[in-house]
C-alpha positions, 0 to 999 in steps of 0.5 A, a space after each residue: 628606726 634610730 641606729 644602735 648606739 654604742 657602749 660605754 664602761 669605765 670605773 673608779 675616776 675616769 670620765 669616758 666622755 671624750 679622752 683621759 685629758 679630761 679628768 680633773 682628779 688625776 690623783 685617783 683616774 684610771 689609765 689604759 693599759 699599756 699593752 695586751 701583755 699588760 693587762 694579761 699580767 695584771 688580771 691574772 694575777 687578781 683572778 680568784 681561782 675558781 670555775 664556775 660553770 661557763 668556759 674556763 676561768 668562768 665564775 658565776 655571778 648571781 644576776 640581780 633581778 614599774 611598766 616602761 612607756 611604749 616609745 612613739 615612731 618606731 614603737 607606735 605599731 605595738 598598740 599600747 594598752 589601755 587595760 589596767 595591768 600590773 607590771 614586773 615588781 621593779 625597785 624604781 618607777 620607770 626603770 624595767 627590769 628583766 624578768 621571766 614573765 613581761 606584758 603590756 596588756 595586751 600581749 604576755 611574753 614569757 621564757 619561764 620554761 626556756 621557751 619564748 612564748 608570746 600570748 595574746 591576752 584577750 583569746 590567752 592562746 599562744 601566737 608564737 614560740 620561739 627556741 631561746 638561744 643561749 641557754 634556759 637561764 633567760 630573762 627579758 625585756 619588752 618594750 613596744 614591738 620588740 623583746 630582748 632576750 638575754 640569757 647567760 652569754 647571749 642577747 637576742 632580739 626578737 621583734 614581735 609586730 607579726 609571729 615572733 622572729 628573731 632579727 639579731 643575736 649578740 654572743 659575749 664570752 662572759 656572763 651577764 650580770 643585769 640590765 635595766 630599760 629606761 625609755 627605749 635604750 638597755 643598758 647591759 652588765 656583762 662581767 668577763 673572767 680571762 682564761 688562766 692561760 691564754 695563748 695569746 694575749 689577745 686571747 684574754 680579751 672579751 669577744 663578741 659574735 654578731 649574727 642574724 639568721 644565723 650568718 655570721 657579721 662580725 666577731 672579734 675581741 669585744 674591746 682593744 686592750 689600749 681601751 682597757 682601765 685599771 682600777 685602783 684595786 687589781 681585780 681578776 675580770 673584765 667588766 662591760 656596759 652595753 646601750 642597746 636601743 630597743 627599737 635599733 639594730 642589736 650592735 656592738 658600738 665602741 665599747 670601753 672595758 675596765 678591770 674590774 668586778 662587779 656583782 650588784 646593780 641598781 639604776 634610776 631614770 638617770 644613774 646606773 650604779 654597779 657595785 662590787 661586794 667583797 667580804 669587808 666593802 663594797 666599790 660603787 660605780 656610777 654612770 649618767 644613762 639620762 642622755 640619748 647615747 652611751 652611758 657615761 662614767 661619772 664618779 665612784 666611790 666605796 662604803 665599808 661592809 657588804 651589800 645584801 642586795 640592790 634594795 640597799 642602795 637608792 638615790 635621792 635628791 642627787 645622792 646615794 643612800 647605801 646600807 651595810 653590813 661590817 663584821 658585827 655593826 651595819 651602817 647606812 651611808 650617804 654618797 655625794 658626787 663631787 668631780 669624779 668621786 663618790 664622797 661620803 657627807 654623812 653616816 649612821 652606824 649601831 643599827 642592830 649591833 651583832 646582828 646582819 641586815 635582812 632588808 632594806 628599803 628608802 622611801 623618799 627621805 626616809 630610810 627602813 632596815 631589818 636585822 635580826 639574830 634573835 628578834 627583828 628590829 625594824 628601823 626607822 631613819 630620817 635621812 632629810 639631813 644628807 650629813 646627818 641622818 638619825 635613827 628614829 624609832 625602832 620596833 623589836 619583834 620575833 622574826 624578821 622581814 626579808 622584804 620591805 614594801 610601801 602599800 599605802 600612806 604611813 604603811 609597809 608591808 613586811 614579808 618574811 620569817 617568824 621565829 621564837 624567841 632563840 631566833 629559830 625561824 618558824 614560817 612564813 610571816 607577813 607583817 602590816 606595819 604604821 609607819 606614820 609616826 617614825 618615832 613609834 613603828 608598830 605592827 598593825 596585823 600579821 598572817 602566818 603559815 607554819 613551815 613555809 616561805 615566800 619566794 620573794 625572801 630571796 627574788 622580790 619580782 616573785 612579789 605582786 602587790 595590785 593597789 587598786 585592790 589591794 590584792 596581794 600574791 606570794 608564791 612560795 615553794 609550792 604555791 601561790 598564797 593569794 590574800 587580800 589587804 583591806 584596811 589594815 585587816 589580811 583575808 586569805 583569798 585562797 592558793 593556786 597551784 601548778 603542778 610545778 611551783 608558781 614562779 610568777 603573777 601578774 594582773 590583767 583586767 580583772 584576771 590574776 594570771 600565774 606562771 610555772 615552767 609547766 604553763 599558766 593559770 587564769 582566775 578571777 582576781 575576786 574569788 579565785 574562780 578558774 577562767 582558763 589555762 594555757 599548757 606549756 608543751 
């Protein structure tokens, strides 16, 4: 079994890979903290002044929301499947993200009640409970044998190899903010705000608690304040990245902290980018995750504007592509690593002039973004040329998409809100669109049902697109809208209901399996037929 390997955070122009000898931009590099009174001055005198929530001082951050392969050694024991199965709606392939329902095809695991429940899926008879600690704000990550658990302060590992068991819990005095899974190794966000007034300086730090069993093994302040950066804004929080190895001991390691914030995150296979959203721009912070250890801080930058979400960042072809919004203009943005500096080589602004994104989603070198006021625009850009990317084409229509998915060669699907033509959102609208011709977007068909909204306006993994049939499930308020795209044509397939709302989908075989905090459903994926159901008690 590979140990546990340690922690590594920085920010702005500091390469944590040995010493702050070793940056070469010293103009705009971080510098440690001198003392622990230092940084208390600093931190609290950035601090906004709010409690949210948690315990003093917190403030709440809202978490950010492809199948990981199952690793061999250590992992071979889960068995992994040969059943065709779909996965958590993830933003890149190979990059998991936690989410309230995991399987593997053989196993479904799930706290969608505040309860772990694993699930065996060819009997769909639960194997094991077990209590989640830390709160009933979960969500997990599944990979081979082993589940980590991560609630709002707390990480638990739960290895699942026989009945369910936990065999390690991490306890951090802050929020955790979201992780991504990338062949075997976690890398976790965890944002910490100071108590107002600590009675000691140390009393500012983030602490952790390590147990198993419930026996107390270490507990102390997560980080020492010489190992604290500053950035080049003051900011009120701590902000920590974790490496945890899922087939390892749940540990601490050798973290770094910087002061700083952050509220947004999106990882490939080889970079983990977390960004910090304020009203009029937004800093982002990239770290190498492609090596077996730590991460480690490479370079960070900034874009003019907000972010709506992490669909507004993706890389591609070594670059980062960002969408914004800056007071009545919204702007695509092009970032070069070059030393330790995210750089801007190229932009694109004038997309939708008084009105604000609603969607985002880059495909390879091309770029889709939705504003709306009164009607939707959808833009298409070509972003081939890092240095200058154009808009293309361009489609008004009433409504908007508030999420942008590719089905298929030359088609994206867009689901979201129709309105009339004042801009007064009429229900739920799901758009197939040709893209095949950039120059010319055009809506192929739409299904429409009146005073109603998908879930995935505001939680895109409330989303399941299964290709290999083209079948197609919105949960919404009350349900689960099941259709079916064939060709370019939309059927609805039928709703299912629970008697609480359908938070999640997912496909095993030829069974559709939906979850609600009150237990799942299973039908026929074909015509809806009811195959059974598992009540949550």
């Amino acid at each position: 079994m590979r140990r546990a390997v340690g922690v590594l955070v920085a920010v702005v122009t500091l390469i944590v890979a040995g010493s702050a000898a070793e940056v070469r931009d010293t103009s705009t590099r971080l510098v440690a903290f001198a003392s622990c009174d230092e940084m208390v001055r600093e931190v609290r005198a950035a601090a906004v002044p709010i409690r949210v929530g948690g315990g003093p001082g917190e403030v709440a951050l809202p978490a950010a929301t492809s199948d990981a392969a199952v690793a061999a050694a250590s992992r071979e024991g889960a068995g992994h499947s040969s059943t065709n199965h779909s996965g958590t709606n993830n933003h890149e392939a190979g990059v998991e993200e936690p989410d309230l329902v995991q399987t593997d095809g053989r196993r479904v695991v799930t706290v969608a009640d505040g309860r772990l429940r694993v699930i065996d899926a060819a009997t769909r008879t639960v194997t094991s409970t077990v209590d989640v600690p830390g709160g009933p704000l979960s969500d997990l990550l599944l990979d081979g044998n082993r589940v980590l658990l991560v609630a709002q302060s707390e990480l638990t590992m739960i290895d699942i190899s026989g009945p369910a068991r936990a065999v390690g819990s991490l306890a951090v005095s802050g929020r955790y903010l979201d992780a991504r899974l990338v062949d075997g190794r976690v890398r976790i966000v965890v944002h910490s705000t100071p108590p107002p007034f600590p009675v000691y300086p140390h009393d500012a730090l983030p602490r952790y608690t390590y147990s198993t069993g419930g026996v107390v093994h270490e507990q102390g302040p997560l980080v020492d304040c010489g190992r604290i950066y500053r950035s080049s804004r003051p900011a009120g929080a701590i902000l920590t990245v974790l490496t945890v190895d899922m087939a390892g001991e749940l540990r601490t390691g050798e973290p770094v902290a910087i002061a700083a914030d952050g509220n947004t995150v999106y990882g490939t296979e080889r970079n983990l980018y977390v960004a910090s959203t304020g009203a009029d721009r937004t800093e982002i912070h990239q770290f190498d995750i492609a090596g077996p250890g730590p991460a480690r801080y490479v370079a960070s930058g900034s874009v003019p504007g907000a972010l709506l979400n992490q669909y507004s960042m993706s890389e591609y072809d070594g670059r980062l592509r960002v969408a914004t919004t800056t007071g009545a203009d919204n702007t695509v943005t092009v970032l070069e690593r070059r030393e330790t500096v995210l750089a801007p080589v190229g932009s694109l602004g004038g997309l939708g002039k008084g009105e604000r994104i609603y969607a985002v989603r880059f495909l390879g070198p091309t770029g889709y973004v939705v504003t709306f006021r009164e009607t939707d625009p959808l833009y298409t850009l070509d972003l081939g040329d890092p240095a200058a990317p154009r808009a293309t084409g361009e489609l008004k229509i009433t409504g908007y998409s508030a999420y942008l998915h590719s089905v298929g060669p030359d088609r994206l699907l867009g689901v979201g809100q129709e309105a009339d033509q004042q801009g007064r959102v009429l229900g739920l609208q799901v758009s197939l669109f040709d893209v095949g011709d950039a120059a010319r977007p055009a809506r192929l068909t739409q299904y429409r049902i009146a005073g109603d909204m998908a879930q995935v306006e505001s939680d895109s993994h409330a989303f399941l697109y299964w290709q290999p049939s083209g079948l197609l499930v919105l949960p919404t308020h009350t349900d689960a809208l099941v259709l079916r795209l064939a060709g370019d044509a939309f059927t609805e397939v039928g709703t299912i209901g629970h008697s609480t709302p359908v938070l999640r989908s997912l496909v095993i075989g030829s069974a559709l399996w939906t979850v609600s905090q009150d237990g799942i459903q299973i039908h026929d994926a074909t015509r809806l037929t009811p195959l059974g159901s598992i009540v949550f008690g």
